[in-house]
C-alpha positions, 0 to 999 in steps of 0.5 A: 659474365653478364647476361649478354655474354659479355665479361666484366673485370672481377673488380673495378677502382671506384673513383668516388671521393669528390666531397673530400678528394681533389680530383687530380688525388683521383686521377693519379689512382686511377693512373696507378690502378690501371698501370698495376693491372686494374681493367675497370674503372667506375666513374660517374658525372656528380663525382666532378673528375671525369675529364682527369679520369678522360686525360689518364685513359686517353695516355694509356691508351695511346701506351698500348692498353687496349680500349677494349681491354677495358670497362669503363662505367659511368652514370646518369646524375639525378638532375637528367631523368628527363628522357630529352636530358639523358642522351646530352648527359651520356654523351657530355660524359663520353666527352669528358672521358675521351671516348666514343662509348661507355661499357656500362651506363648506370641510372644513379639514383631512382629517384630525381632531381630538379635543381638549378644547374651549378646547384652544389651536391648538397642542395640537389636534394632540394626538388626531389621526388618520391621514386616512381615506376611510370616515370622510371620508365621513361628514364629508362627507355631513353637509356636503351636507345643508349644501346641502340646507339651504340654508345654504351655497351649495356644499361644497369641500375644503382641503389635500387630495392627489390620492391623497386625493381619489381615495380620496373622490370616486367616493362623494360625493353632491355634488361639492366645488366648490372645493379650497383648498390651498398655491399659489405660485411656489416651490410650484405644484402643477402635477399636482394643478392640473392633477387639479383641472381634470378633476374641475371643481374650482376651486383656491383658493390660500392664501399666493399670495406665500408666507407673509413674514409667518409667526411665525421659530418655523414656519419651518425652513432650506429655506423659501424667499420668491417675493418675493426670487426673482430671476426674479420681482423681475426680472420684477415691476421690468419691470412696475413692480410689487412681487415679491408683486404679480407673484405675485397677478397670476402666479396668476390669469392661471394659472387659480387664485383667490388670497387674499392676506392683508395688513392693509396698505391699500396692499397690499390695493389693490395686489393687487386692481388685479393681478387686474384690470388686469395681464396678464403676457405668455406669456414671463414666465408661463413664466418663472415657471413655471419657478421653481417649487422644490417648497418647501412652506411649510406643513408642517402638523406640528400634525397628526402623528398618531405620535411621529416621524412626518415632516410629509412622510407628511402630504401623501401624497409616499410614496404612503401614506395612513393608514386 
């Protein structure tokens, strides 16, 4: 449940996979996902499938799913900080999804993009800048007035540290429901979860089994799988399940909502039925816990502002933040 009371399905289907996934391969899932019992759908405007999203949504809805029923999120691309550009940007992806509000509205990056439009994902790093607080802001209050609105339900914030965080809050008209970020067993976050939970903030966790699935070309030496990890293959063949299985059920007994992405229709049912019926005992949490290895999988490289730059300075682990 969130801050304001409203509830949120325990899991939701990413729908992330434009760089390598025909976005008809991503409408299918989530035509299954939602056929199987799924409520929460997590799309974004950069991921480019948000109008076959829009056609499955628009069919069962006419097929008896009610609209309430269900808890669509969507996000601001990098290249429509500017406030003028944030409504147009909500309302193009309400048009494309075929509906007269949005659940959830994310900020997808903190940081900006200025970019020709039509500019591929792999050139918008191009223009972009250092993350600041003033102009954060200002993004965010044309956010609220998404709220005011009335179409979105409530606002959140993605990819964002706590150093950031703490930089924004204390001038924020409404508070950020939801912050969704990189959450797995090899990369917990366990400081900042624990952040998010004195701010009300609900964690939303992206690649919840890590990414198996990314292109070799983003991939450096130190990445790691939680699905080959020792400790949760061992663990996930007691319970009877597969390695990515145990890390969706893993992160919602943890207290966080996942949203694994599969296009595999017995992948996508396998997950649900772990966020819903399987319940690890206190040793195999803590087992798990203990696997953690700090390893991010997503780097966010396009996003470096400054020849040489390393990805590391995006993600505040010198205690710097650009303004």
């Amino acid at each position: 449940m969130l801050r304001n009371g409203i509830e949120i399905p325990a899991i939701g289907l990413g729908t992330f996979g434009s760089d390598h996934i025909d976005a008809t391969d991503v409408a299918r899932a989530v035509d299954h996902a939602i056929a199987v019992g799924y409520r929460h759908i997590d799309a974004a405007s950069v991921y480019g499938n948000e109008p076959e999203i829009g056609d499955v949504l628009a069919r069962h809805i006419r097929s008896g799913v009610p609209r309430e029923d269900l808890w669509i999120s969507s996000k601001l691309w990098n290249d429509a900080h500017d406030p003028a550009r944030v409504g147009r940007a909500c309302e193009r992806s309400l048009n494309d999804l075929g509906l007269d509000h949005l659940d959830a509205y994310l900020v997808h990056w903190p940081f900006s993009n200025h970019h020709p439009v039509g500019a591929t994902v792999d050139d918008r790093h191009a223009n972009a800048r250092s993350f600041s607080a003033e102009r954060y802001l200002e993004t965010w209050n044309a956010m609220e007035t998404l709220v005011d609105r009335g179409l979105v339900r409530v606002i959140g914030t993605s990819n964002m540290t706590q150093p950031k965080l703490e930089a924004v809050l204390g001038d924020m008209r409404i508070q950020p429901a939801v912050n969704q970020l990189e959450l797995h067993p090899h990369h917990q976050q366990p400081a900042l979860a624990a952040y998010l939970r004195t701010k009300h903030i609900v964690p939303i966790g992206f690649c919840p089994i890590g990414s198996p699935a990314r292109p070799e070309r983003d991939r450096t030496p130190d990445d790691t799988s939680p699905t080959t990890d020792p400790t949760i293959t061992r663990i996930a063949a007691r319970y009877g399940l597969h390695p990515a299985t145990l890390c969706v059920a893993w992160a919602c007994q943890r207290g966080h909502i996942p949203i694994p992405f599969s296009t595999t229709p017995a992948n996508i049912e396998a997950n649900l039925h772990a966020a819903v019926s399987v319940r690890l005992n206190d040793d195999d949490m803590a087992a798990i816990d203990a696997a953690d290895r700090d390893c991010r999988l997503i780097k966010g490289q396009v996003f470096l502002w400054r020849e040489g730059q390393d990805w590391r300075d995006l993600w505040d682990l010198d205690g710097i933040i650009a303004h």
